[in-house]
C-alpha positions as CSV (number, residue, x, y, z in Angstrom):
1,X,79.8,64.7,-18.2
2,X,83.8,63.8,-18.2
3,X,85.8,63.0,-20.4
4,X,88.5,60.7,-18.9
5,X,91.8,60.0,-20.6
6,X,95.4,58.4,-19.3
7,X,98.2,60.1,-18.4
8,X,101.4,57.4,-19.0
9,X,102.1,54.1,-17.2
10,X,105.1,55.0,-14.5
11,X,106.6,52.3,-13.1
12,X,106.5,52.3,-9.4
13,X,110.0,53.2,-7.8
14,X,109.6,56.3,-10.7
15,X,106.0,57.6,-9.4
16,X,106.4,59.8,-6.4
17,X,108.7,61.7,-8.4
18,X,106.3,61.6,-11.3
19,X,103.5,63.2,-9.2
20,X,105.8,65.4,-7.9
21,X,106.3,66.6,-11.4
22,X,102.6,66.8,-12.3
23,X,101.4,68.6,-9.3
24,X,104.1,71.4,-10.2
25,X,102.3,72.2,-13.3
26,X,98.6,70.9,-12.5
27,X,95.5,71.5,-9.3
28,X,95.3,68.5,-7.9
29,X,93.2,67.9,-4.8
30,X,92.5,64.4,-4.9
31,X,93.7,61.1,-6.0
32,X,92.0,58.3,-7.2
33,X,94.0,54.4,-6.5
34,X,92.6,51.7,-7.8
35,X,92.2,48.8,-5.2
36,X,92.9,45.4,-5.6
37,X,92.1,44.3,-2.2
38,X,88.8,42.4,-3.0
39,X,89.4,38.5,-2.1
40,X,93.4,39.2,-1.4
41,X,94.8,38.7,1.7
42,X,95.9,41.7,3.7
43,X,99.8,41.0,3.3
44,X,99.6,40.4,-0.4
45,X,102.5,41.9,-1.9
46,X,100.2,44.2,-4.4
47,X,98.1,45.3,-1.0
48,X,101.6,46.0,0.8
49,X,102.8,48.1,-2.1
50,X,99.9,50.1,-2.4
51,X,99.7,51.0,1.3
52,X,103.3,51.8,1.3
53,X,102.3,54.3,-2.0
54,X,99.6,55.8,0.1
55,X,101.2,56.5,3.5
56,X,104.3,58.3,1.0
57,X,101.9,60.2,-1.1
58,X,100.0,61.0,2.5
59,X,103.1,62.1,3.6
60,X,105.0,64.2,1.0
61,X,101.5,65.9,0.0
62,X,98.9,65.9,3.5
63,X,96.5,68.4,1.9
64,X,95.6,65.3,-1.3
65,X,92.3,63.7,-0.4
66,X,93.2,59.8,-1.6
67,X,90.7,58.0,-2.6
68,X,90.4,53.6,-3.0
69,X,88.3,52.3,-5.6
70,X,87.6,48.5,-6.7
71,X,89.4,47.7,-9.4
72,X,87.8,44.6,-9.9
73,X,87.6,43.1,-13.2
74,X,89.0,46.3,-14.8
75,X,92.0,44.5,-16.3
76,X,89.8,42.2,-17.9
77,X,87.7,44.7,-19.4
78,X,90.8,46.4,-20.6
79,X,91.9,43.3,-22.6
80,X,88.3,42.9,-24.1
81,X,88.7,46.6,-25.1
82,X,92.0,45.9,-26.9
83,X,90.6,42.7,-28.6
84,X,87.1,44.7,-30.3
85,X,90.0,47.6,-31.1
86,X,91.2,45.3,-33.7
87,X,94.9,46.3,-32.9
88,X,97.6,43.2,-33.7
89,X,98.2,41.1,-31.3
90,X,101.5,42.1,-30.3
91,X,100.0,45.4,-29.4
92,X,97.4,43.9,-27.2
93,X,99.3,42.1,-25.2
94,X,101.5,45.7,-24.1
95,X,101.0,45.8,-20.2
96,X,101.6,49.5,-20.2
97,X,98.6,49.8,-22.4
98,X,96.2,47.6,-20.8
99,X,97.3,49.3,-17.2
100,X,96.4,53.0,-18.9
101,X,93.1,51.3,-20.3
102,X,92.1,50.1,-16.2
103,X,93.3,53.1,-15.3
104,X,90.8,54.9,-17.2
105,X,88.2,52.2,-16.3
106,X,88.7,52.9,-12.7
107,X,88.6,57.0,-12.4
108,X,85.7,56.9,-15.3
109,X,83.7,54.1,-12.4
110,X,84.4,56.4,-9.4
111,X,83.3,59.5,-10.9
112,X,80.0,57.4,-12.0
113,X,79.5,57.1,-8.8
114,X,80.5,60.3,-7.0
């Protein structure tokens, strides 16, 4: 069994230098993104963004196995878990706390499956 937890929310233009900064002091051999791509079209700017994450985290680290997984729903759930938490409602509506709860959603779902 696993026990999943978050790291922090990074925001995006900060997060190859994050990794870079986790990898130096943690085994890493795969990565798990969540994927949005479920009813989007392919030049959505979320899709774009992601692809443009991969092909640097490809790039600046070849030997990471990257891995997609459907994200569906998962900020949903997140909210739902915030609202039975009883935290305020100020609280709740903290994006960088309902990303870390999809976050754990998503890698808890793919190592269900795997």
């Amino acid at each position: 069994e696993y026990i999943v937890s978050p790291l922090e929310t990074v925001p995006t233009e900060s997060l190859i230098h994050y990794i870079e900064n986790y990898l130096s002091k943690e085994k890493v051999y795969k990565i798990v993104i969540g994927d949005p791509s479920d009813g989007l079209p392919e030049d959505h700017p979320n899709l774009k963004a992601i692809k443009k994450l991969v092909q640097s985290i490809h790039e600046k680290w070849p030997h990471l196995e990257i891995v997609h997984h459907d994200e569906a729903f998962t900020s949903v759930q997140a909210k739902q878990i915030l609202l039975k938490s009883g935290l305020r409602k100020k609280k709740r509506r903290d994006k960088s706390l309902v990303d870390k709860i999809s976050a754990v959603l998503i890698l808890k779902d793919y190592l269900q499956h795997y």
